[in-house]
MDAnalysis code that builds the backbone (N, CA, C; Angstrom):
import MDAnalysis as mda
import numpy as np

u = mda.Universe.empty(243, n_residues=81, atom_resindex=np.repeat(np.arange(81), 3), trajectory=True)
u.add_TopologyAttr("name", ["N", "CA", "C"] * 81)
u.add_TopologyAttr("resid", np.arange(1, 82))
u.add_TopologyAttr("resname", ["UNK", "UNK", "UNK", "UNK", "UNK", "UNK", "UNK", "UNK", "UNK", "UNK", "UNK", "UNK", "UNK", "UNK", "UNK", "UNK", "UNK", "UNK", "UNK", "UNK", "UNK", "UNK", "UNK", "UNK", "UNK", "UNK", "UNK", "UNK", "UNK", "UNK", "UNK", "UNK", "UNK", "UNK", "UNK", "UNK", "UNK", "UNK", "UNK", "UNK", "UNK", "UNK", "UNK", "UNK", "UNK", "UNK", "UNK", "UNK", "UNK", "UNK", "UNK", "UNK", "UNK", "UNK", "UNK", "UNK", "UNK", "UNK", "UNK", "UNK", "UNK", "UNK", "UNK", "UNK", "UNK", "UNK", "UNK", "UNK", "UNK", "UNK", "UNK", "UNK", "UNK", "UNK", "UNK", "UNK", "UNK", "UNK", "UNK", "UNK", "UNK"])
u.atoms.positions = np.array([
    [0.825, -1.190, 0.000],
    [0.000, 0.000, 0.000],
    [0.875, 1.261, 0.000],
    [2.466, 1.082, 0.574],
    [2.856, 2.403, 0.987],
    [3.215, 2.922, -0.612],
    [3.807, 1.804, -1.323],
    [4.396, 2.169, -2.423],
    [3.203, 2.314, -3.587],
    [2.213, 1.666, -3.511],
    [1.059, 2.197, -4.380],
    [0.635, 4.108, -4.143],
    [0.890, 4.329, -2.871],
    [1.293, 5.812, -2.298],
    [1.975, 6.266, -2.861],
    [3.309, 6.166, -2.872],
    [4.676, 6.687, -3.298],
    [4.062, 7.077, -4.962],
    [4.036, 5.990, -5.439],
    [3.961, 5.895, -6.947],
    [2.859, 6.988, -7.332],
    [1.494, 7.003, -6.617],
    [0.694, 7.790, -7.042],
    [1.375, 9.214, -6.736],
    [1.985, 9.648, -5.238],
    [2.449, 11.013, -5.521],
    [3.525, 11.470, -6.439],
    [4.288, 10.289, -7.006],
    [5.240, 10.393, -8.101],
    [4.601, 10.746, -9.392],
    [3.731, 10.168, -9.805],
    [2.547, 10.247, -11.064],
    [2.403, 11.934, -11.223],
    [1.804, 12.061, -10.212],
    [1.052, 13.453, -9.615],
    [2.248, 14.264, -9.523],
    [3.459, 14.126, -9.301],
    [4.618, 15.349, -9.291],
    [5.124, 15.299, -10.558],
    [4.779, 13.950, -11.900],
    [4.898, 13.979, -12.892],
    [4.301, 15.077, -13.618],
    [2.761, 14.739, -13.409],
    [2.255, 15.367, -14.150],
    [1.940, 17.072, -13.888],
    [2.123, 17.134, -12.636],
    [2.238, 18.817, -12.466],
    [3.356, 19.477, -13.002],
    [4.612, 18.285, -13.082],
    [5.687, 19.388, -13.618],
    [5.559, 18.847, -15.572],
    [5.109, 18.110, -15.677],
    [4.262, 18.401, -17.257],
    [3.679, 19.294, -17.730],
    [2.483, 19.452, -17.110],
    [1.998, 20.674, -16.969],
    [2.731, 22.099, -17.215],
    [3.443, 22.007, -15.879],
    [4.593, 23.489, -15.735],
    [5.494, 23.705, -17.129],
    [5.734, 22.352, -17.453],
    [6.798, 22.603, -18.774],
    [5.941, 22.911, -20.232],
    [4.585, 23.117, -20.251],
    [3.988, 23.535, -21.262],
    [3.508, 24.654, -20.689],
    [3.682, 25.880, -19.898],
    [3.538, 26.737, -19.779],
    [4.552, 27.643, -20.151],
    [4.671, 29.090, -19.922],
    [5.497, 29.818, -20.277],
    [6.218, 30.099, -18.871],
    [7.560, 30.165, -19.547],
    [8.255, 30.270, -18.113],
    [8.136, 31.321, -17.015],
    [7.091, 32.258, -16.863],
    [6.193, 33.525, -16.120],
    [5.726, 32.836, -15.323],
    [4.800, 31.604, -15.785],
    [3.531, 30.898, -15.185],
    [3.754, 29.741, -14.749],
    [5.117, 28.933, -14.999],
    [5.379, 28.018, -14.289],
    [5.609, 27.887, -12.900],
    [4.633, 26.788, -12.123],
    [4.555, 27.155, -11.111],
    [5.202, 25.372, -10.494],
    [5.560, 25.613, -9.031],
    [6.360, 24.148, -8.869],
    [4.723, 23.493, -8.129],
    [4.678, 22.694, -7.093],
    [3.673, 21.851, -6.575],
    [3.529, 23.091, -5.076],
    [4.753, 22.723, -4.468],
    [5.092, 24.033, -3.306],
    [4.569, 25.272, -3.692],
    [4.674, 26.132, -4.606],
    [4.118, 27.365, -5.381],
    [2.630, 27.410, -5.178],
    [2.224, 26.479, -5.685],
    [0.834, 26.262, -6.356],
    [0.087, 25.933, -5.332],
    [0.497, 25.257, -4.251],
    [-0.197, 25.091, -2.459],
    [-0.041, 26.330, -2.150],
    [0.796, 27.266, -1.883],
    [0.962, 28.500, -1.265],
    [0.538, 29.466, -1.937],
    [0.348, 29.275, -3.303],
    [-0.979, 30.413, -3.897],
    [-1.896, 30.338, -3.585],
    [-2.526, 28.905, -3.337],
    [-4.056, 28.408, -3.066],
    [-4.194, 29.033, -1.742],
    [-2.763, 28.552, -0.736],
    [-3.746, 28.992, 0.852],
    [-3.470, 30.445, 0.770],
    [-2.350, 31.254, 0.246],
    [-2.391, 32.520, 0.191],
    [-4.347, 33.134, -0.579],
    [-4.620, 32.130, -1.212],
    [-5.935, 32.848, -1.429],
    [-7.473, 32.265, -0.394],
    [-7.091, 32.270, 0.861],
    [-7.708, 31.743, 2.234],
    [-8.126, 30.345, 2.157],
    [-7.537, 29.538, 1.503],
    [-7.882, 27.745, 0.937],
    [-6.894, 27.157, 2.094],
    [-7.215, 25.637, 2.643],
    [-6.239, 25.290, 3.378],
    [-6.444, 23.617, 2.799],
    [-5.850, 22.816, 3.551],
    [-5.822, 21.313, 3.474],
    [-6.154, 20.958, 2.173],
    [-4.929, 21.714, 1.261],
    [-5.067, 21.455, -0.533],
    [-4.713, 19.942, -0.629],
    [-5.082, 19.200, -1.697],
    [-4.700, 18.138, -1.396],
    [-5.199, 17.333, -2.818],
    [-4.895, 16.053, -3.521],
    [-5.678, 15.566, -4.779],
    [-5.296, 16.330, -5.935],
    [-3.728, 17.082, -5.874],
    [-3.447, 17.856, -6.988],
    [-3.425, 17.270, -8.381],
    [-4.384, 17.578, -9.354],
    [-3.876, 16.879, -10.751],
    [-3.980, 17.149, -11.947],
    [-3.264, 17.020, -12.856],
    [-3.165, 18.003, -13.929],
    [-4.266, 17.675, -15.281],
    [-5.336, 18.459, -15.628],
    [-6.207, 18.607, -16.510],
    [-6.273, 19.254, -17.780],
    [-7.275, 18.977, -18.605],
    [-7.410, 19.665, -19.744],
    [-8.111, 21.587, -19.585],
    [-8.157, 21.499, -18.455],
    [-8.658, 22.886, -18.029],
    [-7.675, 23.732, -17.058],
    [-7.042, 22.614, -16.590],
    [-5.492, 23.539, -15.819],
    [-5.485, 22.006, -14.841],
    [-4.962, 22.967, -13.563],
    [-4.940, 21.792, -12.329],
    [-5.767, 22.093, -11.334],
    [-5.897, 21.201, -11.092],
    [-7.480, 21.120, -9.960],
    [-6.670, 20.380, -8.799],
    [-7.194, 20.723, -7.785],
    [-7.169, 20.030, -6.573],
    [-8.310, 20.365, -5.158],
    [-8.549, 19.805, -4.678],
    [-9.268, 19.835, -3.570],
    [-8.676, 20.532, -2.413],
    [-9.537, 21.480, -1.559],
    [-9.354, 22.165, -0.802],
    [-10.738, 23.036, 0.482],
    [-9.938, 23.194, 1.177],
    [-11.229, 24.095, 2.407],
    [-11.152, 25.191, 2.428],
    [-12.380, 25.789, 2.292],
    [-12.442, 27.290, 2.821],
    [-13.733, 27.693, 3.742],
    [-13.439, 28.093, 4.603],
    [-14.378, 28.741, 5.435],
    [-15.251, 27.221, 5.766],
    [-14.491, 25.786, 6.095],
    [-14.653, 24.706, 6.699],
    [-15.887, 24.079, 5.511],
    [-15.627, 24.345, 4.409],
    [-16.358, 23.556, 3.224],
    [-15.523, 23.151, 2.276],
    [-15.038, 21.659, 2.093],
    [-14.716, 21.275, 1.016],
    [-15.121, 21.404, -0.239],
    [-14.028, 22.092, -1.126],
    [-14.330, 22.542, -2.776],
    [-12.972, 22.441, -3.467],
    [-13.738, 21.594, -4.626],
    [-12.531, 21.749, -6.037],
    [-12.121, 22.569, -6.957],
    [-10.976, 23.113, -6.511],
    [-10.241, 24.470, -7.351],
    [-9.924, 23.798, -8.509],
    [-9.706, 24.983, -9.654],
    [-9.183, 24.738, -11.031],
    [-8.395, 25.648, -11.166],
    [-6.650, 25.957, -11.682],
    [-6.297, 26.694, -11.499],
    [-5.331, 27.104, -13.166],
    [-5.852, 27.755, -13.236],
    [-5.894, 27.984, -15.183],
    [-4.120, 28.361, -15.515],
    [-3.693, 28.278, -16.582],
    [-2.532, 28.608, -16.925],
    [-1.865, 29.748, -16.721],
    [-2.876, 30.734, -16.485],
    [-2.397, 32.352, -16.032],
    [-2.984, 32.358, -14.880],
    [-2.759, 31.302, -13.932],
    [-2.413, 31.530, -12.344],
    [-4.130, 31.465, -11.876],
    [-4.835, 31.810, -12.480],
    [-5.994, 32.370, -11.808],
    [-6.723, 30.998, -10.554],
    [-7.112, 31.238, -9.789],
    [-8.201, 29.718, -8.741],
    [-9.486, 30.438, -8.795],
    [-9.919, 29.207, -9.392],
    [-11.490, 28.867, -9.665],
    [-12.228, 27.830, -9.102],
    [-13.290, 28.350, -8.000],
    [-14.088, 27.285, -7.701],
    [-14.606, 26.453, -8.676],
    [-14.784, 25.227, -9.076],
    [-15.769, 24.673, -9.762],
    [-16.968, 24.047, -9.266],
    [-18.073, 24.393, -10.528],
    [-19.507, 24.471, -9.762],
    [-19.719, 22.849, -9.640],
])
């Protein structure tokens, strides 16, 4: 189980820095970056980061309600409905 763990957060640090490398180097953001934008924008316990056809999404709390951010190529976090 631990390494079915490992592997999935390996996948997931794959594909975020996939992601990052088809951006422009302004907007590349690391995994660390991209948590500390989210809670810098009052989000906490980010978590389920993964890279999409709409940006990267991950799960997060605000104001003690779980919601899935989308976070577009020019930085922006978007609740999704």
């Amino acid at each position: 189980m631990r390494t079915n763990m490992r592997t999935r957060t390996i996948f997931h640090t794959v594909l975020l820095l996939a992601l990052a490398g088809g951006l422009s180097s302004a907007h590349a953001l690391t995994q660390e970056e991209l948590v500390a934008r989210i809670q810098a924008a009052g989000y906490s316990q980010v978590s389920d980061i993964k890279s999409t056809a709409e940006g990267t999404t991950a799960k997060a709390v605000k104001n003690g309600k779980e919601v899935r951010l989308v976070v577009d190529s020019s930085g922006q976090i978007k609740e999704q409905k």
